[in-house]
C-alpha positions in Angstrom: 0.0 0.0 0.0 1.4 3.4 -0.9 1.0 6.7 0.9 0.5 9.6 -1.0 2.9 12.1 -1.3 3.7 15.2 -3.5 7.6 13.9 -4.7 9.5 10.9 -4.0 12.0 10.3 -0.9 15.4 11.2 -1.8 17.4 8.2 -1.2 20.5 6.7 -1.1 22.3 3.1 -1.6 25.3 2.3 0.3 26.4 -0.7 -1.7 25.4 -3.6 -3.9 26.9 -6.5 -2.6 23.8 -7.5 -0.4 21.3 -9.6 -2.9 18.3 -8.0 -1.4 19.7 -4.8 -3.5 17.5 -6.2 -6.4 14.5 -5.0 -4.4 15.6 -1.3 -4.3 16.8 -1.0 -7.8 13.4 -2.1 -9.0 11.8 0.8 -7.5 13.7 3.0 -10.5 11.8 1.7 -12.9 8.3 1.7 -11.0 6.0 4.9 -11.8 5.1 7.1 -8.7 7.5 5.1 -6.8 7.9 6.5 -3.1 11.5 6.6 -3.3 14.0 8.2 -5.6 17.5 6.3 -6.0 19.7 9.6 -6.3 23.3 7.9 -5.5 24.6 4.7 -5.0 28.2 3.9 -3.2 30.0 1.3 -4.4 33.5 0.5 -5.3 32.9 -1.9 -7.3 32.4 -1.3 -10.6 32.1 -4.2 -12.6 29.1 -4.9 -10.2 27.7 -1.6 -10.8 27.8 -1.5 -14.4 25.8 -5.3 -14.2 23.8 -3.9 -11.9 23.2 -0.5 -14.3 22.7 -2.8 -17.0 20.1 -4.4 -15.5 18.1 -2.0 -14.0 18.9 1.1 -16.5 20.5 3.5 -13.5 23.2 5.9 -15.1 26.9 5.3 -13.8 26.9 8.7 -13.3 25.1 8.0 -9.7 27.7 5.4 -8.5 30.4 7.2 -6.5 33.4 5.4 -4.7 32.5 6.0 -1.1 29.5 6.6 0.8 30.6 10.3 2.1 30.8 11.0 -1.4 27.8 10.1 -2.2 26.2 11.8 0.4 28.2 15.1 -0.6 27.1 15.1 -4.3 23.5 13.7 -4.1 22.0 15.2 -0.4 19.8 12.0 0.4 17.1 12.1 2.7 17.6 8.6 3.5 20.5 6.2 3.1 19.8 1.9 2.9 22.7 -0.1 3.2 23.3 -2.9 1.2 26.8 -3.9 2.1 28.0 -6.3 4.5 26.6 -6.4 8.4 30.0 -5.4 9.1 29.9 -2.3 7.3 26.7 -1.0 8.9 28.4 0.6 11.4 30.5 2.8 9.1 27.0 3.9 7.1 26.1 5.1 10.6 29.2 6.6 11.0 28.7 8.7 8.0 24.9 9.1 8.1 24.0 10.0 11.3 26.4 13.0 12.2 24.9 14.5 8.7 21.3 13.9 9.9 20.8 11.0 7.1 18.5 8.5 8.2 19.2 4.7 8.2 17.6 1.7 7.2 20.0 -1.6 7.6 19.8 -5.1 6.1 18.8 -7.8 8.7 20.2 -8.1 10.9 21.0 -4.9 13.2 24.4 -5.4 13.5 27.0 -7.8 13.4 27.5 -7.6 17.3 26.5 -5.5 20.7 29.4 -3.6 20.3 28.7 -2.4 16.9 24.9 -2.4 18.0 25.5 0.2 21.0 28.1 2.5 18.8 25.2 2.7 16.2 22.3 3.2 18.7 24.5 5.6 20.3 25.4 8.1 17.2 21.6 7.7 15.5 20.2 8.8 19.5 22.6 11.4 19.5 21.8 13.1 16.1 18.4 12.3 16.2 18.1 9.9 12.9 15.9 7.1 12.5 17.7 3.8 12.3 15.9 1.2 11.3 16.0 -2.3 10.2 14.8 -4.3 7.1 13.2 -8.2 7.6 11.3 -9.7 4.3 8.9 -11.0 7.0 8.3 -7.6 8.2 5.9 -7.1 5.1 4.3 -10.8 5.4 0.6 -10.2 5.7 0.6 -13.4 7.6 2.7 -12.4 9.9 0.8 -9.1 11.0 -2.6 -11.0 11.0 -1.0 -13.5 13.8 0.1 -11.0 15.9 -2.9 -9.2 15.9 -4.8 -12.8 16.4 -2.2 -13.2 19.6 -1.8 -9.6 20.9 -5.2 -7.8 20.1 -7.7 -10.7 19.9 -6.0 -12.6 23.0 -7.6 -15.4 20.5 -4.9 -18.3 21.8 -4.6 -17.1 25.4 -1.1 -16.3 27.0 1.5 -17.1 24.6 3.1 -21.0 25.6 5.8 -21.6 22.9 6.7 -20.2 19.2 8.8 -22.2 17.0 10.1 -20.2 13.6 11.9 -21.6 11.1 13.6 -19.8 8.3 16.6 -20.3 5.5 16.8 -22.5 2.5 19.2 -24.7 1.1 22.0 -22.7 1.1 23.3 -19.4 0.1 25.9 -20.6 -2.4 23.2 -23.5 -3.8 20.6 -21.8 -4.2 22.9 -19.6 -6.6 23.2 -16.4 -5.0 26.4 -14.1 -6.2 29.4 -14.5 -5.7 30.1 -10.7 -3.8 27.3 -11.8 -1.7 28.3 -15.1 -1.0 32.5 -13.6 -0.2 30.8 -11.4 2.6 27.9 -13.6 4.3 29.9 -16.9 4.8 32.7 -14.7 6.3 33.1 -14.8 10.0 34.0 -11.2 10.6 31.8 -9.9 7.8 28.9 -11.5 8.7 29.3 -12.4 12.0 28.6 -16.0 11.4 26.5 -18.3 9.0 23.3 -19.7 9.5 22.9 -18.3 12.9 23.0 -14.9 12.0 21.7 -14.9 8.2 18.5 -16.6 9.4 18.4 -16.7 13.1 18.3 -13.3 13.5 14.6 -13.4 11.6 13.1 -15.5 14.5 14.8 -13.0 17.3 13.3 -10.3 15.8 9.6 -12.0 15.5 9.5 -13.3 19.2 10.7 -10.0 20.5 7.5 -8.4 18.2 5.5 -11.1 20.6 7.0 -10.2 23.4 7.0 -6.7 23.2 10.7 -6.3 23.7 10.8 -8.2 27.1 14.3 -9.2 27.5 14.8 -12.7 27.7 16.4 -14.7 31.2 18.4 -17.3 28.9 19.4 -18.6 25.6 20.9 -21.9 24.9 22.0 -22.3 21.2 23.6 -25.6 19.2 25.5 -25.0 15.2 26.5 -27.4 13.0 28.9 -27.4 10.3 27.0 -30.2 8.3 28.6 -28.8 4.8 32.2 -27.7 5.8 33.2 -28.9 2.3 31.0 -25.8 1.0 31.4 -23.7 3.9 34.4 -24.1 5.9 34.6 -20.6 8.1 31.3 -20.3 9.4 28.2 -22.5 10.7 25.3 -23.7 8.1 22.8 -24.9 10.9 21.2 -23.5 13.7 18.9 -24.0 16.9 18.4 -21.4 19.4 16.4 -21.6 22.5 15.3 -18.2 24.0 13.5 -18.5 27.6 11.1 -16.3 28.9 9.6 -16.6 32.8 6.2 -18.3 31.2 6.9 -18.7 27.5 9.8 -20.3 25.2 11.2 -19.7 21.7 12.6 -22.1 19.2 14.4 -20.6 16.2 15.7 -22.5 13.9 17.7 -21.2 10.9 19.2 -23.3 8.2 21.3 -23.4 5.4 20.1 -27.4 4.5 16.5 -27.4 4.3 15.2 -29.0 1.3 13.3 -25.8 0.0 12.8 -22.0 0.9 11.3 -21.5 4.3 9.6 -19.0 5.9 7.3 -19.9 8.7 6.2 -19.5 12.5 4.1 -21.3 14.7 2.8 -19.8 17.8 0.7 -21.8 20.6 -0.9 -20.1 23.7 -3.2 -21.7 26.3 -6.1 -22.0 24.6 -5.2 -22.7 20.9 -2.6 -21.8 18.1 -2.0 -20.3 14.7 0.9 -21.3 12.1 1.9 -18.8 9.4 2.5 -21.1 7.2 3.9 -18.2 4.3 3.9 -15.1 3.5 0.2 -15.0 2.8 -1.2 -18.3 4.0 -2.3 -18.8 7.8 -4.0 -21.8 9.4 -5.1 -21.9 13.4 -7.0 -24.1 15.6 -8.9 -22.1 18.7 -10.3 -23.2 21.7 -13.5 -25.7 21.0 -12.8 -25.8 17.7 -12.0 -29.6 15.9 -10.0 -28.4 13.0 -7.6 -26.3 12.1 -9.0 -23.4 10.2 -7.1 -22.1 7.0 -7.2 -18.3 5.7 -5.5 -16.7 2.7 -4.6 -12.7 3.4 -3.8 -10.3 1.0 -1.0 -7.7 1.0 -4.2 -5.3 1.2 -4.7 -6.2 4.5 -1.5 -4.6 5.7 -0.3 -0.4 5.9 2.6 -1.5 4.5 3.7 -4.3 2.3 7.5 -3.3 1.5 10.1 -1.6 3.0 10.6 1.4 0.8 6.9 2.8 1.1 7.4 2.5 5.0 10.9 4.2 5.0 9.7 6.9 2.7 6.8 7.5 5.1 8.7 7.2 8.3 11.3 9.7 6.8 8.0 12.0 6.4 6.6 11.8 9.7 4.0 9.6 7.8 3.7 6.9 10.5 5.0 6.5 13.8 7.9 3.9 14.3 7.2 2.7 17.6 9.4 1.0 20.0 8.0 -2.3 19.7 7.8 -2.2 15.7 9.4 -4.9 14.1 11.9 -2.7 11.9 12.9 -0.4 15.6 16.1 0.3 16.8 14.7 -1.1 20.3 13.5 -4.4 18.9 16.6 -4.7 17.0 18.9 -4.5 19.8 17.8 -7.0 21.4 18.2 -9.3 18.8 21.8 -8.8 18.4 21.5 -9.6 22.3 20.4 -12.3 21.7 22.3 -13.6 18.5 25.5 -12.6 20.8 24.2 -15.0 23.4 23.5 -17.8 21.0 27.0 -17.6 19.6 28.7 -17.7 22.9 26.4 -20.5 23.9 27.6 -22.6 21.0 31.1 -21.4 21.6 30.8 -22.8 25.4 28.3 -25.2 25.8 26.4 -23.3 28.1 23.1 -21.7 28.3 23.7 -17.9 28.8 22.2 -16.1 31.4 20.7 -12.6 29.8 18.7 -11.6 33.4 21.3 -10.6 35.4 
């Protein structure tokens, strides 16, 4: 759903490495789009001229550094689509300027970084946001009202989300993607961070950014052959005084995956999809399946919502999905599940 506006957000692209680029760039071809690509930062070229190729962007716009880019184009906005690592230094150049942010999942690639971001984008009074593709899942939004509004399941019991595919590098993603995300420093990890992260931010939605006491996490290296630096499977356990999370993010499921299942006292409710739901309430015999539309949602991308959040269009509140509050706690909580794996033991988060 689009938001009327008189001219399109001014914004700006702070590399192309990330794959999820492809979602920007087609905005420059789309009439009355909400957002206007004025600069893109990227050093490297033969990328950019594909990417130009492509999506018909002039050269012209692609400038060698993101301060540069900054300096000749003035963007309202900037979206950064370079490595987790390199968030931090879009913040660094953003937020002093009064540029807001929005990141690629996740936040950042640890609390350190996290806290150094939150710190300059408090200080300079930017928003700095973060992007999920299952922020925009209609099926997503229609649980959480079913669970938070409705109270249709009761207190919340268990969630179990599962998310990732068959692996970056299978299913055929490029190769400056693929030199960043199964890099240990770059990307902070494998599996645990590329897919975890989606379920950390989900259950802290549910929760409404209640810290968790503990998190207990296992990896596996099950294709070391293919990816020898970093881990390619994941289970996380986040603990809650009266409710329990299991997130599961994988590089070897058989097919694409994006899916939670949430049970309460009373009942539960799957989304099974982007669009596709089913749930099972109290005295009822069956589950219950229900197909949603994008229409059913404000929002149903990330560029109409940073345009209008730019705009003082909508309200980004603390417990949004896309929040710099929400999204600190998930690199909490990503940093725990590392160290738990690193040590083999459960990490205490509520002292």
């Amino acid at each position: 759903m689009a938001f009327a506006q008189s001219k399109p957000t001014r914004i700006g692209i702070d590399g192309l490495t990330h794959a999820h680029v492809h979602g920007a760039l087609q905005h420059i071809r789309k009439a009355n789009a909400a957002i206007e690509i004025v600069g893109i930062a990227e050093p490297n070229k033969d990328l950019a001229r594909r990417l130009a190729t492509q999506y018909g962007f002039d050269m012209h716009i692609v400038y060698d550094s993101v301060e540069e880019m900054i300096e000749k184009t003035k963007p309202e906005g900037v979206m950064a689509f370079n490595s987790i690592y390199q968030h931090l230094s879009t913040v660094k150049a953003c937020a002093p300027r009064g540029i807001h942010v929005m990141v690629e999942k996740p936040l950042a690639v640890n609390m350190n970084h996290a806290i150094e971001m939150a710190t300059l984008a408090r200080a300079h009074n930017i928003l700095l946001l973060t992007n999920y593709e299952t922020t925009w899942y209609p099926s997503n939004q229609k649980l959480y009202n079913m669970v938070e509004n409705d109270n249709a399941i009761g207190a919340l019991r268990k969630v179990v989300i599962c998310d990732g595919h068959e692996g970056p590098k299978e299913i055929g993603c490029n190769q400056e993607f693929l030199d960043w995300l199964t890099d240990p420093v770059q990307n902070g990890g494998g599996a645990v961070i590329d897919f975890g992260c989606y379920g950390a931010n989900l259950m802290t939605w549910l929760m409404k950014n209640e810290r968790p006491l503990s998190v207990s996490a296992t990896l596996n290296q099950i294709k070391p052959h293919i990816y020898p630096h970093v881990d390619d499977e994941a289970t996380i356990v986040v603990k809650y005084p009266k409710a329990q999370a299991i997130i599961q993010g994988s590089w070897n499921w058989p097919f694409s995956r994006k899916d939670m299942e949430a049970y309460g006292v009373h009942g539960y409710i799957k989304a099974l999809d982007g669009n596709n739901i089913s749930y099972r309430l109290k005295n009822q015999k069956s589950e219950t399946p229900t197909r949603l539309s994008s229409e059913s949602i404000p929002f149903d991308n990330p560029f109409n919502y940073f345009s209008a959040a730019i705009h003082n269009e909508v309200d980004v509140s603390a417990e949004d999905l896309s929040s710099l509050e929400n999204n600190l706690i998930v690199i909490e909580i990503l940093d725990a599940a590392r160290e738990s794996a690193r040590t083999g033991k459960v990490i205490d988060l509520s002292l």
